[in-house]
C-alpha positions as CSV (number, residue, x, y, z in Angstrom):
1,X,0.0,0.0,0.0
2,X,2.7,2.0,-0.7
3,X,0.9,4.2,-3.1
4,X,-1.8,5.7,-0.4
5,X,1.5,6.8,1.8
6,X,2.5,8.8,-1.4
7,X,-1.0,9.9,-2.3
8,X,-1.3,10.8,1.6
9,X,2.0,12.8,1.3
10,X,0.8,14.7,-1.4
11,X,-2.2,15.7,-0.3
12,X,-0.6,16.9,3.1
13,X,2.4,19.0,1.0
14,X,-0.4,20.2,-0.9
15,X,-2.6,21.7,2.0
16,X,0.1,23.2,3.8
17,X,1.1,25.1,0.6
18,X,-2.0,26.3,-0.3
19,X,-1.9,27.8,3.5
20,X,0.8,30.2,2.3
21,X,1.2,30.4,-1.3
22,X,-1.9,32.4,-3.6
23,X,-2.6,31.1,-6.7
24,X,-2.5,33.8,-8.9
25,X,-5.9,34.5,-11.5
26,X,-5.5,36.4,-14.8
27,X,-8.4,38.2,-16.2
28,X,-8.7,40.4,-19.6
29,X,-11.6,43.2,-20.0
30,X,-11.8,45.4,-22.9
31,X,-13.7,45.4,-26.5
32,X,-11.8,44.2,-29.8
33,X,-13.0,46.0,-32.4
34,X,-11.6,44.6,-35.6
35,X,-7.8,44.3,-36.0
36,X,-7.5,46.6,-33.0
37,X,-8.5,46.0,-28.9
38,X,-8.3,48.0,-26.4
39,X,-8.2,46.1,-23.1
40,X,-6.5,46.0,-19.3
41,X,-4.7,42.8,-18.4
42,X,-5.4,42.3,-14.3
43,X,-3.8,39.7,-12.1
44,X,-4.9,38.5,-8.9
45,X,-3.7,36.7,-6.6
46,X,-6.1,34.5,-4.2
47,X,-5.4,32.5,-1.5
48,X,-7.6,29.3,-1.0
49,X,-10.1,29.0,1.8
50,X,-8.5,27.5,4.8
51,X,-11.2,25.1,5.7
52,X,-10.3,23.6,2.3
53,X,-6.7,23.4,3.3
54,X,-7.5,21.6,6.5
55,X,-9.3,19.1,4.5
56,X,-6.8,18.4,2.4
57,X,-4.4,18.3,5.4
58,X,-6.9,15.7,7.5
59,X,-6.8,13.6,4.5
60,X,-3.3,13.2,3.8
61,X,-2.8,12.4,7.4
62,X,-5.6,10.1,7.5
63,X,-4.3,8.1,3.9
64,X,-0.6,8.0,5.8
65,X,-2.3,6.4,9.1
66,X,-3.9,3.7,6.6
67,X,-0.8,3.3,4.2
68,X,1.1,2.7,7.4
69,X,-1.4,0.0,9.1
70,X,-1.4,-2.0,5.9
71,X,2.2,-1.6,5.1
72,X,3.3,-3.1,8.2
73,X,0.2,-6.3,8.4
């Protein structure tokens, strides 16, 4: 059951990232008229709710707890 200890591990990695590192969104508004557009490029960044890291977080533990138990059985 190696594979849920790695799944597990990724899924803890990735909830403690998403903590403290935004993702960044890219939006475009203007017209295009044509050959020719007129427009303002905007970036932000957002950072993802933290009861969604947490989740991912519980379940990477919870796949390492069961990776464990059936790695050592």
């Amino acid at each position: 059951m190696r594979t849920l200890l790695i799944l597990g591990a990724v899924l803890l990695v990735a909830g403690l990232l998403s903590l403290f590192i935004p993702i960044p969104h890219r939006e475009h508004h203007g017209i295009q008229a044509g050959p020719i557009s007129f427009g303002v490029d905007t970036t932000e960044r957002e950072r993802i709710h933290p009861a969604i890291s947490g989740v991912l977080i519980a379940g990477g533990v919870a796949l390492i707890i069961v990776g464990s138990r059936k790695s050592l059985r």
